[in-house]
Legacy VTK file of the C-alpha trace (Angstrom):
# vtk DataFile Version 3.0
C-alpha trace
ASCII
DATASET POLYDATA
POINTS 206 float
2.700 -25.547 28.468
3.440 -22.120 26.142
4.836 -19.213 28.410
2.498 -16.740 28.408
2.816 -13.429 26.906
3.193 -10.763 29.050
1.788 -8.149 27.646
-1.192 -9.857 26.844
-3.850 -9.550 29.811
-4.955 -13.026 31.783
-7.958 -14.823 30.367
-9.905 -15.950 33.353
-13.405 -17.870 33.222
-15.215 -14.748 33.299
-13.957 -13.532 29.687
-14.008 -17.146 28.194
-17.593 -17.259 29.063
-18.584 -14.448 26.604
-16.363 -16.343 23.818
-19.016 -19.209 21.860
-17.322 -22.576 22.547
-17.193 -23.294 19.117
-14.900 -20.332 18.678
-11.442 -21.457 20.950
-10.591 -24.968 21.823
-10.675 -26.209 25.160
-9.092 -24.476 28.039
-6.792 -26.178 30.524
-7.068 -24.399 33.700
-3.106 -23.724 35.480
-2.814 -25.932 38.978
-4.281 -24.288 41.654
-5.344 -21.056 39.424
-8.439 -19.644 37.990
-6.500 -18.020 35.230
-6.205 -19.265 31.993
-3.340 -19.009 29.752
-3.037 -15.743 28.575
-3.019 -16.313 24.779
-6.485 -17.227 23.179
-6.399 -18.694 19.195
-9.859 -17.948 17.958
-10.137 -20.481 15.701
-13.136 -19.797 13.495
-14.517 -16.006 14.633
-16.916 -15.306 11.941
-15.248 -12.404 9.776
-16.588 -8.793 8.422
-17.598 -8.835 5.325
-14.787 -6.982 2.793
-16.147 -3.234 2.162
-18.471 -3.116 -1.089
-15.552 -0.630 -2.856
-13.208 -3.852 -2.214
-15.343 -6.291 -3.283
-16.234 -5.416 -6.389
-12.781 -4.271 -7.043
-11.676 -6.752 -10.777
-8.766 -8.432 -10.187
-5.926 -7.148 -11.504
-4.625 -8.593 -15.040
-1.584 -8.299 -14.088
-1.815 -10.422 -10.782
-4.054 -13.116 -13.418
-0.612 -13.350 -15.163
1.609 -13.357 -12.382
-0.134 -16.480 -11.157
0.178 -18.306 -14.625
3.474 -17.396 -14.402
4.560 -18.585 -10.790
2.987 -22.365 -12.611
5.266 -22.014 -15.857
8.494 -23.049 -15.421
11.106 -21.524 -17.037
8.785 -18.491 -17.886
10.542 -15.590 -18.773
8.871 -12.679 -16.787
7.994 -9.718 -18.525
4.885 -8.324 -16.733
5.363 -6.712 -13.461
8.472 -4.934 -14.320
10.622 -5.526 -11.097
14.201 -5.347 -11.477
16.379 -8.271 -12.525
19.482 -6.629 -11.118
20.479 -6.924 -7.162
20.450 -3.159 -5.501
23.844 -1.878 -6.157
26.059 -2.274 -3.337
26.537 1.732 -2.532
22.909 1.660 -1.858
23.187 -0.961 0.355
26.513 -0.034 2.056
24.503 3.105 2.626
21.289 1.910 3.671
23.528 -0.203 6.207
25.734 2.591 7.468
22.435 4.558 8.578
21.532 1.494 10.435
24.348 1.782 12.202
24.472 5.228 12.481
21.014 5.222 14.501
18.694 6.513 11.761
16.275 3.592 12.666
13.799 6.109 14.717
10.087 7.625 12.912
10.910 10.206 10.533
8.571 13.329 9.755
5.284 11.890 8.217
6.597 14.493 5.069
9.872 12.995 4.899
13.610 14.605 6.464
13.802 18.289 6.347
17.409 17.439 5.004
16.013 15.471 2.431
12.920 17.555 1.236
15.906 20.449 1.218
18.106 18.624 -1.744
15.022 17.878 -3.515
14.241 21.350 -3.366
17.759 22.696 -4.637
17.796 19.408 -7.089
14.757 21.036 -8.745
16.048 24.570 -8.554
19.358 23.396 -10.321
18.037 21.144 -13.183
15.111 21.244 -13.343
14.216 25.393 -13.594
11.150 25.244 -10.570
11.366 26.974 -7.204
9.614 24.783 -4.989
10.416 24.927 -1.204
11.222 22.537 1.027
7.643 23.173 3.008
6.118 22.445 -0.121
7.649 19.198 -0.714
6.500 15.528 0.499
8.893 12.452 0.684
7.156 9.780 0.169
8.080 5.416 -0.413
7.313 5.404 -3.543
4.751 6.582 -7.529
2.470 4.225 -6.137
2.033 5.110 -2.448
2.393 8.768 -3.557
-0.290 8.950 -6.040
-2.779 6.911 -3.374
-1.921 9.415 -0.469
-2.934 12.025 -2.909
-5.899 10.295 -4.485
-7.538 9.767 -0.966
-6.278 13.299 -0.282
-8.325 15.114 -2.609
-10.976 12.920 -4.099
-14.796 13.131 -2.649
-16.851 10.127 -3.290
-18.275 10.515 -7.094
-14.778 12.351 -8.230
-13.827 11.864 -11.763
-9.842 11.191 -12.192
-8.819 11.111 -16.535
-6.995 8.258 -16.847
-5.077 6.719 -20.084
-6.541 3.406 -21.962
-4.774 1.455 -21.609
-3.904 2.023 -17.822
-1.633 0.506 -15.695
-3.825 -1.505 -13.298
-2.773 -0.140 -10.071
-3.965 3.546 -11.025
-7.638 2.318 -11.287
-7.382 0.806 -7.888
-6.310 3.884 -6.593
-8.771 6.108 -7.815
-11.850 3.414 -6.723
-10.196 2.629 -3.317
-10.665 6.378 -2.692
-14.171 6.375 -3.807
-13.598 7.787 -7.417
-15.009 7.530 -10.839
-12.824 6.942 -13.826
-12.946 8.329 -17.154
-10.252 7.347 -20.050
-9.051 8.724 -23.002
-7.284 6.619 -25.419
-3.486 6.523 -25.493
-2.317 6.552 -28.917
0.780 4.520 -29.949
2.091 7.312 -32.102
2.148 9.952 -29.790
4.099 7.183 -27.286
1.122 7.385 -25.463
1.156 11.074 -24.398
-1.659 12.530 -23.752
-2.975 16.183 -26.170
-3.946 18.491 -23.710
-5.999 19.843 -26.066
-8.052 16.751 -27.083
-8.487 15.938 -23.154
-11.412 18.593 -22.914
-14.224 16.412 -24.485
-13.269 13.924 -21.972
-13.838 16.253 -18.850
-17.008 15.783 -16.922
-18.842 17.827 -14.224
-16.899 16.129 -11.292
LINES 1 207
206 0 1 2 3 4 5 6 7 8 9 10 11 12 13 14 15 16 17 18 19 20 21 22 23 24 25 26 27 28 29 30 31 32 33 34 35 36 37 38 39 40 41 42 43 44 45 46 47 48 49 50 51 52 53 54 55 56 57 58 59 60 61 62 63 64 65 66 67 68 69 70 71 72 73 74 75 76 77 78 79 80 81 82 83 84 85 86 87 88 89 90 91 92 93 94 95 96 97 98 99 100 101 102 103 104 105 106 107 108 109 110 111 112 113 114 115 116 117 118 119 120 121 122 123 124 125 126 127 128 129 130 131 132 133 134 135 136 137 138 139 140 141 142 143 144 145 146 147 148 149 150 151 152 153 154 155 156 157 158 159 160 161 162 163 164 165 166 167 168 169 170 171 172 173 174 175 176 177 178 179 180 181 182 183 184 185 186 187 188 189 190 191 192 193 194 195 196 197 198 199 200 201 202 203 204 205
C-alpha cells in the first residue's frame, strides 16, 4: 500500500460518502481502521466550464504552426523566435553563484531595491530620463510586463491601439483583461512604426 501523505488530512467513511461512487475507485479500508488512505484520485470530477473570455479566445497562429512544425522533420524553425544559442556561461555561473549564495528566498513583488536602483542610474546615464527607483517595476519578462499592466489599468470595454499585423500574444493580453482592440495598419516602409499623427482617426471613446 502507498504511504500516505502527511499533510494531507485522513479520508474516513464519512467524507467518502459525500464523493459519487462513480467519481474515486474503490476504497480498501486499513486493518483494524476506519480511516482510509489519505490520498483520494478523483478520477472523472465533472470540470468548470473555461470562462467565456477564454473560450472564445482564436488560437494563436503561431501555436497552429508550431504544431505543424513539431510533425516536420527536419523543419527549420523560424516562427517563435526563441534563441538557438545556449545562455552564455557568465549568466549561468551567475545565476548559480546566487544559488549558492542564498538568494533563493521571495523577492519584493516590484523587484530588488538594488536592482530597481541600477535601472534607475542605467536610465539616468544613457538613456537622459530621471526615473526613481520607487517608480520602477522589475518584472520576468515584455510579455508578463505588458499583461500585469494590461489587467492593471484596463476596465472591461477598454480600447488598447494595436499594430496589424500584431504579434499574437498582445491580443491575448488585451482580451484576457477584458479589452477591446482597435488596429492601425503597420506599414512596411516606415519598418512598421507607428505616425503619431495618423493614430488619431483610430482613437475611440474608450
Amino acid at each position: 500500500m502507498a504511504r500516505p501523505i502527511p499533510w494531507l488530512p485522513p479520508v474516513t467513511t464519512a467524507t467518502l460518502a459525500a464523493i459519487p461512487r462513480s467519481i474515486i475507485p474503490a476504497p480498501k479500508l486499513r486493518s483494524g481502521s476506519d480511516s482510509y488512505c489519505k490520498l483520494v484520485i478523483l478520477q472523472e470530477a465533472p470540470m468548470k466550464p473555461l470562462a467565456r473570455t477564454v473560450a472564445e479566445m482564436p488560437q494563436s497562429g503561431i501555436r497552429e504552426i508550431a504544431n505543424l512544425a513539431a510533425r516536420t522533420p527536419d523543419c527549420v524553425r523560424l516562427d517563435l523566435g526563441e534563441p538557438h544559442f545556449p545562455t552564455p556561461p557568465h549568466i549561468v555561473e551567475a545565476a548559480c553563484q546566487a544559488a549558492r549564495d542564498g538568494f533563493t528566498k521571495y523577492t519584493p513583488p516590484v523587484g530588488l531595491l538594488s536592482l530597481r536602483q541600477a535601472i534607475s542610474e542605467k536610465l539616468q546615464r544613457v538613456n537622459g530620463l530621471d526615473v526613481p527607483a520607487d517608480r520602477i517595476v522589475a518584472v520576468s519578462g515584455a510579455t508578463s510586463g505588458l499583461f500585469t499592466a494590461c489587467l492593471s489599468i484596463l476596465e472591461h470595454g477598454d480600447e488598447i491601439l494595436l499594430p496589424d499585423p500584431a504579434w499574437p500574444n498582445w491580443e491575448m493580453m488585451v482580451l484576457s483583461a477584458g479589452g477591446k482592440i482597435r488596429y492601425y495598419p503597420a506599414d512596411s516602409s516606415r519598418n512598421f512604426l507607428p505616425d503619431p499623427g495618423e493614430l488619431d482617426e483610430y482613437v475611440g471613446d474608450r
